[in-house]
C-alpha positions as CSV (number, residue, x, y, z in Angstrom):
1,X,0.4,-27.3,48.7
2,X,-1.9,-27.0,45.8
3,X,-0.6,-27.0,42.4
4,X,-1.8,-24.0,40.2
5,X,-2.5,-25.2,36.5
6,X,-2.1,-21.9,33.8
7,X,-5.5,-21.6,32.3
8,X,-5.2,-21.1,28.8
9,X,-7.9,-19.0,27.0
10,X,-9.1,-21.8,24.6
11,X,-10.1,-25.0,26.5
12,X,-9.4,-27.7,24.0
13,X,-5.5,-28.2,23.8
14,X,-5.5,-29.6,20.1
15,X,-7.2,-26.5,19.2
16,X,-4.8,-24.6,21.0
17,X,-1.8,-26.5,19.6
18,X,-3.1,-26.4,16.1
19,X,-3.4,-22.5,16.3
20,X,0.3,-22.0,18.0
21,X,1.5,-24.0,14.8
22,X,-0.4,-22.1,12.1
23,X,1.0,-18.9,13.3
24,X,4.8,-20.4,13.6
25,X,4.4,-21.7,10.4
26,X,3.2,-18.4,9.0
27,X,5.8,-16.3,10.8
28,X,8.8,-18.9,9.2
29,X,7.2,-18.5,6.1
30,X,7.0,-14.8,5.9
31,X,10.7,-14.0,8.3
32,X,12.8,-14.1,5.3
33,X,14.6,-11.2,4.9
34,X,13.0,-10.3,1.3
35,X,9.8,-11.8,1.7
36,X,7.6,-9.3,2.8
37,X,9.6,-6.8,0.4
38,X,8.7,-8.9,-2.6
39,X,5.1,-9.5,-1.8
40,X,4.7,-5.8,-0.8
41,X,6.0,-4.9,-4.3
42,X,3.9,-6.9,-5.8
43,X,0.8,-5.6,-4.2
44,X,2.0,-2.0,-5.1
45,X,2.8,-2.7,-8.3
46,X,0.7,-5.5,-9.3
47,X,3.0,-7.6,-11.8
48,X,6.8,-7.4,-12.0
49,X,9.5,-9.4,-14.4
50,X,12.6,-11.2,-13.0
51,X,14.6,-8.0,-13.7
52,X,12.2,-5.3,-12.1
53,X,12.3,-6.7,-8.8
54,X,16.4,-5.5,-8.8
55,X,15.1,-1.7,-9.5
56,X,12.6,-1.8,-6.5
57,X,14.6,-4.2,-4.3
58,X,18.1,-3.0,-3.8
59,X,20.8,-5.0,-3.0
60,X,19.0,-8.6,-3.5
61,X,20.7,-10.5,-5.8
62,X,20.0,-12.8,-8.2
63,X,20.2,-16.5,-6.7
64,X,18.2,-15.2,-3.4
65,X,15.7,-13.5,-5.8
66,X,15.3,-16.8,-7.7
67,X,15.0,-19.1,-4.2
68,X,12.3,-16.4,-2.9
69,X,10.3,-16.4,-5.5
70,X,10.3,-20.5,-5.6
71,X,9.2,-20.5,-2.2
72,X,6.8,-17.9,-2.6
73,X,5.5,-19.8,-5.3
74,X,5.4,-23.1,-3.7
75,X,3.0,-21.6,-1.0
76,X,0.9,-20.1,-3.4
77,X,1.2,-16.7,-2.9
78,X,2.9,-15.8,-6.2
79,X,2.3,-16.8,-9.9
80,X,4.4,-16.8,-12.6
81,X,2.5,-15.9,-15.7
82,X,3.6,-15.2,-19.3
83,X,2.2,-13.0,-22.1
84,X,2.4,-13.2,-25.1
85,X,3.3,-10.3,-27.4
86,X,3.9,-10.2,-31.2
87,X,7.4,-9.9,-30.7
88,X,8.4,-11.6,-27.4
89,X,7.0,-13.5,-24.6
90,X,7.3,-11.7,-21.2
91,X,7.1,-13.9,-18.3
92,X,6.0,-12.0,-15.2
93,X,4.8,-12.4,-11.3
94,X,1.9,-11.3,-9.6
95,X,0.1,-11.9,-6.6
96,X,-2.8,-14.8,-6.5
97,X,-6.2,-14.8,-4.6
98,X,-4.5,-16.6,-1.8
99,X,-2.0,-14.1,-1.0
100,X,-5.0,-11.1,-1.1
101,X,-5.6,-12.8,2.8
102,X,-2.6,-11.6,3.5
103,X,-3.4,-7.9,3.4
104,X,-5.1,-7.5,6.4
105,X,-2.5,-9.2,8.4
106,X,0.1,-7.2,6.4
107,X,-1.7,-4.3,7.2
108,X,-2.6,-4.5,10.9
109,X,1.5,-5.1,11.4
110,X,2.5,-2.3,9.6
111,X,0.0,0.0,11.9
112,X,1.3,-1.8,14.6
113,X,4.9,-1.0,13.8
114,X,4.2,2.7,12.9
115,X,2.8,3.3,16.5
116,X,5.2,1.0,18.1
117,X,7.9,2.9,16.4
118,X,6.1,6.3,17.9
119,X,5.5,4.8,21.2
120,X,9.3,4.0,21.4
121,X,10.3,7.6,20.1
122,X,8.4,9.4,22.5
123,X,9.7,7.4,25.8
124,X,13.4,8.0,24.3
125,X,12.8,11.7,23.5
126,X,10.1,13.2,25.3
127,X,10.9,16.6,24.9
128,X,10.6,16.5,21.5
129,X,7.4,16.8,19.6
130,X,5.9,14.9,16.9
């Protein structure tokens, strides 16, 4: 008998391989619970201090806020940034160039969960409209 090899849709393996890791290394980065939360903040509001993150993210607290960030950081998709004022220096984050990539990716999943989430809703309740 003649054993059937699984064709995979890109012919060179290391190609293949290299892809299957960049995506499981950007799904651990972005799986944390908060992650997508804080840069989605960020985006909407475009720079946030320490303490504003705990109006627009309830129930994070302060040590998991502070590791986040640091990882966050570490790949370069936040900055930390100060200005300086007269009176005080306020140190702030915001987004970098590298994280605007993000977006579309962002973007395209959110879609896809909003029509997921229908799709789901209408085979569980199909009498009900909308």
């Amino acid at each position: 008998m003649m054993e059937k090899k699984i064709k995979p849709c890109i012919d060179n393996e290391q190609i293949l391989k290299q892809r299957f890791i960049a995506l499981r290394d950007t799904l651990d980065l972005l799986s944390g619970k908060w992650r997508f939360s804080i840069l989605l903040d960020l985006h909407y509001h475009e720079k946030l201090r320490f303490k504003d993150f705990f109006e627009v993210l309830k129930g994070i607290s302060p040590k998991v806020l502070s590791s986040e960030l640091s990882l966050l950081e570490a790949h370069r998709l936040i900055q930390k940034k100060i200005e300086y004022t007269p009176t005080q220096d306020i140190t702030y984050y915001a987004l970098t160039e590298h994280a605007q990539e993000i977006w579309t990716v962002l973007n395209t999943l959110i879609d896809f969960g909003l029509s997921n989430r229908q799709q789901v809703m209408k085979s569980l309740y199909p009498d009900k409209e909308g």
